[in-house]
N, C-alpha and C positions, 0 to 999 in steps of 0.2 A: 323536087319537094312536093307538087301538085300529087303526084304516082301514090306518093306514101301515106298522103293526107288521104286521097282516095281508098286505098288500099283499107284504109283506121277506118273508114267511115263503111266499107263494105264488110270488113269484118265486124263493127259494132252494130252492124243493122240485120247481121246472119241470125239464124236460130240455133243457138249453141246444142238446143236437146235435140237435134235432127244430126246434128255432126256428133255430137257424145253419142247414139244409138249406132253411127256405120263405125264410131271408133272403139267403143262397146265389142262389137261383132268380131270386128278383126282382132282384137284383144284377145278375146276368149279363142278364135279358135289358135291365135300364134299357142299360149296359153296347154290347151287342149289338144292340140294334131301338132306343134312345134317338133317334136319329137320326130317327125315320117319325115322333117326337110332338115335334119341333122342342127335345128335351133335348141342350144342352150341356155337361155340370156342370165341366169344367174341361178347358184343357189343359196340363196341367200336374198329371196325377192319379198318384200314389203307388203306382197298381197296373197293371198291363196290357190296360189297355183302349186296341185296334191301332190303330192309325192305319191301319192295310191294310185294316179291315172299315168300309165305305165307309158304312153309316146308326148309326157308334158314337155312343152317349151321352157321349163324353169320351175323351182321348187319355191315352196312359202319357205321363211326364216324360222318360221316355229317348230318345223319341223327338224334339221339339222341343231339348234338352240338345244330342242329337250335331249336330244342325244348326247351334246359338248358336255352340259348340267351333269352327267352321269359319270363323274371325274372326281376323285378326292384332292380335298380340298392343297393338298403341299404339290399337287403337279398342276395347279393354276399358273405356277410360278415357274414351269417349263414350256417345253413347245407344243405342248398340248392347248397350253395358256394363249401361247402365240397364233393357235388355231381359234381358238372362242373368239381372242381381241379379233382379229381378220374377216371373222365373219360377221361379226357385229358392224364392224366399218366400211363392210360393202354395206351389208342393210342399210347404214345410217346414209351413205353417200348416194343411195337408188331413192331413199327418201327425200334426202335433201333437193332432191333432183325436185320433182313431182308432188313433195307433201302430201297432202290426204286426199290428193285425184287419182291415187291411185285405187281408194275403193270406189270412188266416182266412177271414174271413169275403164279402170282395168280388171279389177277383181271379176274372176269368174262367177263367185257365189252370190254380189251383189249384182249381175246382171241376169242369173238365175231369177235374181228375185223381181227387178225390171218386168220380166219376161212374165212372171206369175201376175203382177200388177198391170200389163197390159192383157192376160187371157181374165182376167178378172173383170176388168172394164168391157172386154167384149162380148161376156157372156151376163153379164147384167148384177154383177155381186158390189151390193155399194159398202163402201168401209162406214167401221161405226165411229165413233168419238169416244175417247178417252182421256181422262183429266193427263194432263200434263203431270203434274205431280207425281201424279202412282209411278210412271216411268223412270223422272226425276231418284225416286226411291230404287227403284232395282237396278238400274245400268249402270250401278259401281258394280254388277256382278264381271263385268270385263275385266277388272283389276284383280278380282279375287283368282277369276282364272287363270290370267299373267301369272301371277306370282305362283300359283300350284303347277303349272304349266315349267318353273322352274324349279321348287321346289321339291316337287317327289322325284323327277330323274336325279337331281341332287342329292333325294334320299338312299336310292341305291347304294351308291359308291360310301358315303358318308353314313348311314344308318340303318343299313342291313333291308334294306328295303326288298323286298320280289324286284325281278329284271321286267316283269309283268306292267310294271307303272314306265318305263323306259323312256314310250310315247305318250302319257297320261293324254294329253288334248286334241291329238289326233285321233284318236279311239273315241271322242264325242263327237266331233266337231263332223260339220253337217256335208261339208267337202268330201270329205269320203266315202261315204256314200252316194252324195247326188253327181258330185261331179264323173267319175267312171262310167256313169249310167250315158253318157254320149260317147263313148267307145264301146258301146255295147256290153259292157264289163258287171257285171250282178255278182261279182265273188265278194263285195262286201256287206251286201246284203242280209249279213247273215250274223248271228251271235257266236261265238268263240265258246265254246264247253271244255276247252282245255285246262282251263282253271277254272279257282273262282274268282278273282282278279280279274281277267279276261271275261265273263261270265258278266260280271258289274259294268264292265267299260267299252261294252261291244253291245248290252244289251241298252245301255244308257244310251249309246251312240244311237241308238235307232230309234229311240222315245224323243232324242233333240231332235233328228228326222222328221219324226212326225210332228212334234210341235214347229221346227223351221216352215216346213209348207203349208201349217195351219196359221199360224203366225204370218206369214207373207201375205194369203188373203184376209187376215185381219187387220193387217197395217203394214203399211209400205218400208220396204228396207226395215222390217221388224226385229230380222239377226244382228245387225252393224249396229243394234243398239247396247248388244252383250258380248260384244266381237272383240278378245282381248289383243288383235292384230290393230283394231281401232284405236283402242285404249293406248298400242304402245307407240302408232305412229303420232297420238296426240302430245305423247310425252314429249318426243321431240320436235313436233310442231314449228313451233315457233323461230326454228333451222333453216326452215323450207325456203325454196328460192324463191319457187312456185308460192303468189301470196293473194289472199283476199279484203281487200283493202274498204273502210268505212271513210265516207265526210258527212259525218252527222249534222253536220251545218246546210246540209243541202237533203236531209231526211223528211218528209211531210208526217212519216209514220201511217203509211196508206196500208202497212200490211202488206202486200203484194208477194213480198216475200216472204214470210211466214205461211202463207195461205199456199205457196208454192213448195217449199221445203218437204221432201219426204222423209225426214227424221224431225218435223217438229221444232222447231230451236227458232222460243221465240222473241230470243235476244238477240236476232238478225232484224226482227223491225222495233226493238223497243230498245236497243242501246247506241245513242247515239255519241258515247266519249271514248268507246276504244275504236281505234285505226284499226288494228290485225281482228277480223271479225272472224276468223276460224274458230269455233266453239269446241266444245268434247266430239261434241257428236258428228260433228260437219263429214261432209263424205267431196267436198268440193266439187260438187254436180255444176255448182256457178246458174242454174235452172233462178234464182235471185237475184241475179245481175240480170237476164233476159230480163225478168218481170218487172224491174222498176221502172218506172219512165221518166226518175227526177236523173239530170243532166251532171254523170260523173260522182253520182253519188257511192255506185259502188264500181268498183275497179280490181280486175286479174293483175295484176304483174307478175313478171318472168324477170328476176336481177335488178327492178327498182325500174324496170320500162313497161309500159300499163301497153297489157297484149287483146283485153275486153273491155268496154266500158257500159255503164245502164245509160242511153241514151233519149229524148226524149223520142228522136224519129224513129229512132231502131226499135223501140218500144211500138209505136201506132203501127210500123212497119208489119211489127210482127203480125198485131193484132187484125193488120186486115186479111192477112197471110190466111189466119185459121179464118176468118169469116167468111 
């Protein structure tokens, strides 16, 4: 019993953003070079791993999803149908697994952005402030995307649509472009003149481009705030094994976390009645359990057994670490 008490108390006194950074790494490249050691791990994965970056360890859902949507509607109710439900139940069961540490901690595009927020810090570019609100207002564009992201490949089959809209959000989305660019790969780099369809949505894709990396140095994890892969892992949320738990009876409201959060949300220090503290936007970095120092206030569970805790030693611990 001593071992495991020990063991609780050497993992609550660790620094989670040191271990999320070397789990970060290996993520991305399984991810990214998966492929050259014959890994598949799904396709059907809950995060953004391209189907454009030709040796991936495993594809995003969104992508196989717009293809399924491209089905008239009377052979839902065949084995076409029996293909959508299957795919959608692995997604769901890789979610349920991990919840929304998957863009915490696995997404390639959110560790892209990581990576932009430390050459940012190194090179002396300081972030600016912006009202919470404004953002409040646009980051329902994630859902708007969701849903078009289903709807125009649905349009095809259903309403005579061009086969052009096939992949509608893959053709924007910022993965396609940046992520190939570490296998050396520049063939998307480029607008489509084959149409004008393709014309729209190749050339859009490179204007999100460019806003994603202007955007990353303007604010931290700036995409996963329009990310409708966030949006949908948020819908089912609440499934997760993987949980981030509140005792607001033990809150001082020191901020700590809010001040720490790199998406903002700051009803991680000012709500203290809901228990499941996962918000829209949470990316479950946990970087807010390091930061508190009040005693089990916030808590990881893994199946209803608490695997992190905010500690008050683990907290001074840390802090003498960085001093």
């Amino acid at each position: 019993m001593g071992s495991i008490k020990r063991l609780k108390q050497f993992i609550n006194d660790s620094d989670i953003n040191r271990f999320r950074t070397y789990f970060q790494v290996g993520a991305f490249f399984l991810l990214i070079y998966g492929g050259y050691l014959a890994i598949d791990i799904s396709s059907n994965m809950p995060t953004f791993a391209c189907p454009f970056v030709e040796m991936r360890g495993g594809t995003c859902y969104l992508w196989p999803l717009q293809h399924q949507m491209n089905m008239e509607i009377r052979h839902f109710l065949t084995g076409r149908g029996i293909g959508v439900l299957t795919g959608f139940l692995t997604f769901l069961f890789l979610l349920i697994l991990f919840n929304k540490a998957w863009c915490g901690f696995i997404c390639p595009l959110g560790t892209v952005q990581d990576w932009i927020t430390k050459l940012r810090a190194n090179i002396g570019i300081r972030y600016g402030t912006y009202p919470e609100k404004d953002f409040k207002k646009i980051n329902k564009i994630k859902y708007i995307l969701l849903v078009l992201l289903i709807l125009l490949p649905f349009g095809i089959a259903n309403l005579g649509l061009s086969h052009d809209w096939a992949t509608p959000y893959c053709m924007i989305c910022p993965s396609r472009t940046i992520l190939p660019l570490f296998s050396a790969d520049l063939s998307q780099l480029v607008i489509d003149f084959s149409s004008k369809t393709k014309v729209f949505l190749t050339g859009l894709g490179m204007a999100v481009t460019g806003i994603f990396v202007v955007g990353a140095f303007a604010k931290r994890r700036f995409f996963c705030l329009f990310c409708p892969m966030s949006g949908l892992q948020y819908i089912f949320s609440r499934l997760g094994i993987l949980r981030l738990e509140k005792d607001g009876s033990r809150c001082t409201r020191c901020g700590n976390c809010y001040r720490v959060c790199d998406v903002g949300i700051k009803e991680i220090a000012d709500d203290i009645e809901s228990r499941n503290i996962v918000k829209e936007d949470c990316m479950m970095c946990f970087k807010c359990v390091s930061a508190c120092p009040e005693e089990r206030c916030l808590t990881v569970k893994f199946g209803g057994i608490a695997i992190y805790e905010s500690t008050e030693r683990g907290f001074f611990k840390r802090i003498e670490k960085k001093g």
